[in-house]
N, C-alpha and C positions, 0 to 999 in steps of 0.2 A: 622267483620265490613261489613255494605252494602255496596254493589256499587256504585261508584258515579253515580249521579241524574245530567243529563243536558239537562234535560227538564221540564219547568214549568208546563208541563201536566200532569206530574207524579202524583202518585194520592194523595201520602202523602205532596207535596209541596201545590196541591190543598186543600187539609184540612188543611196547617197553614194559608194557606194568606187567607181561608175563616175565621178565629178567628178576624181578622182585623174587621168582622161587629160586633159591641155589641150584634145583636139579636143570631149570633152564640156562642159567649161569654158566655151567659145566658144558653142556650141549652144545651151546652155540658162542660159548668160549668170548662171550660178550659181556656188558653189566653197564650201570646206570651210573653218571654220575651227577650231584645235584648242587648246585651253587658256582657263581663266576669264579670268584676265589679257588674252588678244587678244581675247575675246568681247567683254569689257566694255570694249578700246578703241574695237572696232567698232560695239557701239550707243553710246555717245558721239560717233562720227563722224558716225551719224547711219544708218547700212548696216540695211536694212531683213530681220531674222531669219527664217528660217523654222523647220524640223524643228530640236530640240535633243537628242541623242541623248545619254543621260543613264546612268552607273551606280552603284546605290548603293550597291555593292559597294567602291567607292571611295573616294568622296563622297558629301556629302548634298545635298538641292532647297535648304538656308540658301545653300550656295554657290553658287550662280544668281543674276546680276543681277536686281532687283527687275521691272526691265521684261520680264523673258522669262519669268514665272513665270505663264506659261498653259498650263490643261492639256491644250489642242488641242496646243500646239507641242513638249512633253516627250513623249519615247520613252523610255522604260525601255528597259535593252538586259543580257543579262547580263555580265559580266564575259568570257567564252569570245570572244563577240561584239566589244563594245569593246577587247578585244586585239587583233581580226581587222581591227577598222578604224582604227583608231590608227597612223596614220605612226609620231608620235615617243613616244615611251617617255612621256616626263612632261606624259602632257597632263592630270591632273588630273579624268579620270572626266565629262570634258561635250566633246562634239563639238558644234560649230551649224553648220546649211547658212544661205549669206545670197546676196545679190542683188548682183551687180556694179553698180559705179558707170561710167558712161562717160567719165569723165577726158578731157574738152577743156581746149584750151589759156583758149579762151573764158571759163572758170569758175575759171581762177586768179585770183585777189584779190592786188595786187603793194602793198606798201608802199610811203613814199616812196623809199628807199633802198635797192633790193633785191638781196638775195643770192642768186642762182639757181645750181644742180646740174643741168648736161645731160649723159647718159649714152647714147654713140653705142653699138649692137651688143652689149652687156651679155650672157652667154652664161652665167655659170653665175650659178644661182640665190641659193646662197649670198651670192656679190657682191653681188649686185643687192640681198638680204637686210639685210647686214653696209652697207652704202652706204647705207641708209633711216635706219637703226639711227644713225648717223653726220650725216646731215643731220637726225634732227630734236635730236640731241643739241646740234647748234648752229643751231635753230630758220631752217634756211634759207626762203625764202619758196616755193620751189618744187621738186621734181625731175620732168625731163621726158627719159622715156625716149627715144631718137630711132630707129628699126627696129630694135624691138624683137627680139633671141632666144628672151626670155623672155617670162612675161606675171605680172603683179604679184601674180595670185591662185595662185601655183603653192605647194603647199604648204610646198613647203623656202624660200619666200620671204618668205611668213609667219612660219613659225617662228626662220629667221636673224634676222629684222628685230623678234625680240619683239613683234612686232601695231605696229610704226612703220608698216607700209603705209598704218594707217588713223590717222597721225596727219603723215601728209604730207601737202602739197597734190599732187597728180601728172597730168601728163599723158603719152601715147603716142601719139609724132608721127612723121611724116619729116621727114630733117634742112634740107629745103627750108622745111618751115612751121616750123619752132623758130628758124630765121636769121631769117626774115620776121618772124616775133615779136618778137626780141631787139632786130629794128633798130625795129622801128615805138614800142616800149617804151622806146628809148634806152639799153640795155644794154651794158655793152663786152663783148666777146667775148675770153674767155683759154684758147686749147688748149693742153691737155698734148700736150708732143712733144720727140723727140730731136734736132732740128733746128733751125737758126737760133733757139734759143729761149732766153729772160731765166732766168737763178734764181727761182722763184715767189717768194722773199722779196722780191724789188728790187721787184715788180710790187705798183701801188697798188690795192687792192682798197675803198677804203673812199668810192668810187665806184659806182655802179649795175654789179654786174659777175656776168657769169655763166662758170663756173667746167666747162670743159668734158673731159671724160675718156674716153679708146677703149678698147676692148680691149688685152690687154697683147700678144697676139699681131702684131694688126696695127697696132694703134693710129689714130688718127683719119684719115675719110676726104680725100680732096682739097676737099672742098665747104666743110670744117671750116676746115682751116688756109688755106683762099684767104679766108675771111671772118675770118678773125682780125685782131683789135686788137694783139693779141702770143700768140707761142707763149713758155708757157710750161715748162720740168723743173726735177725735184731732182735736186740734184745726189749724184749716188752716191759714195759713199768707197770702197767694196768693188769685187768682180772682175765684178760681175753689173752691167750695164746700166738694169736695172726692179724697179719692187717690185707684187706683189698690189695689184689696182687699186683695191679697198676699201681699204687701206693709204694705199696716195697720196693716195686723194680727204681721208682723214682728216687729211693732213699739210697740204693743199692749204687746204682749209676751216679749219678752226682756225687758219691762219694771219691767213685774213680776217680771221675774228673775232676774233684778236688785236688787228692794225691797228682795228675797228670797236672797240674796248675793250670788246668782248664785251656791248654794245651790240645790241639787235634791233629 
């Protein structure tokens, strides 16, 4: 095992709290992951580990997945240190660096019957987080980001989505190739919109159907709703127009899987 690290000048502490920028993220096609619980959904997904920065000030090496208990890949770090690199409060004394996956469309596995999440323009991470968290609670087959704002390894994306990032199937498309997809797949196409659009409830989802969501600001582009099978909204009782987009997708979705009798 290395020595412990109590200093944030250290040069390997400096290469993780530099992954915190997305333009580093990209580059070195790396990212941070923080707490046991999403470590251990990430090597079950199969996310190949590197550096595990460790304190056991907090925690002990029992609470380390079995598979990462090498002592090339454990740093000991002091407690001063793992406060300095710790985004969120309760990460549980283990940070891991790991290896992006490339997320093509190519590499989704579609059932016979499938329930796809497409998410146009997605912009705060939270959402995109709370929206993971939500499609794998109702085991959808896919979510595919379409230009992208965000990027799935972003840390508050991670952590919103409890380590769901890496128990989703996902891809990061433009919304040209995810239409191409949906149609070659036989998929019906259902946007959210304020316009010409059905009550999600009337719409029958227990069909091959992908289930498609905008920003609440601007909401879905023209490419969206010209390919659409039907626009769908909920209907609002109150004075406001919209709800938080992670909200509706959760209204939207469990509706499915209602109609599917929660059937996967």
């Amino acid at each position: 095992m290395h020595f412990k690290i109590t200093s944030t000048q250290n040069p390997k502490v400096k290469s993780l709290m530099a992954l915190e920028k997305p333009r580093e993220r990209r580059k070195q096609q790396l990212f941070i992951i923080e707490g046991k619980k999403e470590i251990a959904l990430a090597v079950e997904a199969g996310y190949k580990i590197g550096n595990i920065f460790f304190c056991d000030e907090i925690t002990s090496l029992d609470e380390i997945p079995d598979p990462l208990k090498d002592d090339k890949l454990i740093i000991p770090v002091s407690k001063e240190v793992f406060d300095k690199i710790a985004v969120r409060e309760s990460t549980g004394g283990v940070i891991a660096v790991a290896e992006q996956k490339p997320h093509l469309l190519s590499q989704i596995k579609l059932r016979k019957n499938p329930l796809v999440l497409i998410l146009e323009g997605v912009e705060k991470p939270g959402n995109l987080g709370a929206i993971l968290r939500t499609a794998d609670a109702a085991a959808v087959d896919a979510v595919i980001i379409c230009d992208p704002q965000t990027d799935f390894y972003n840390p508050n994306v991670i952590r919103s989505s409890v380590g769901c990032v890496f128990t989703n199937q996902l891809a990061a498309v433009t919304s040209e190739e995810a239409i191409e997809w949906l149609k070659k797949n036989q998929i019906k196409i259902f946007c959210t919109s304020l316009q010409a659009a059905k009550p999600y409830h009337e719409i029958d989802f227990t069909q091959p159907a992908a289930i498609v969501m905008g920003t609440e600001a601007t909401g879905l582009s023209e490419i969206w709703t010209k390919n659409s099978d039907a626009n769908i909204i909920i209907p609002m009782q109150g004075k406001i127009d919209s709800m938080n987009v992670s909200n509706a997708t959760a209204v939207v979705v469990f509706e499915a899987m209602r109609q599917r009798g929660f059937n996967i």
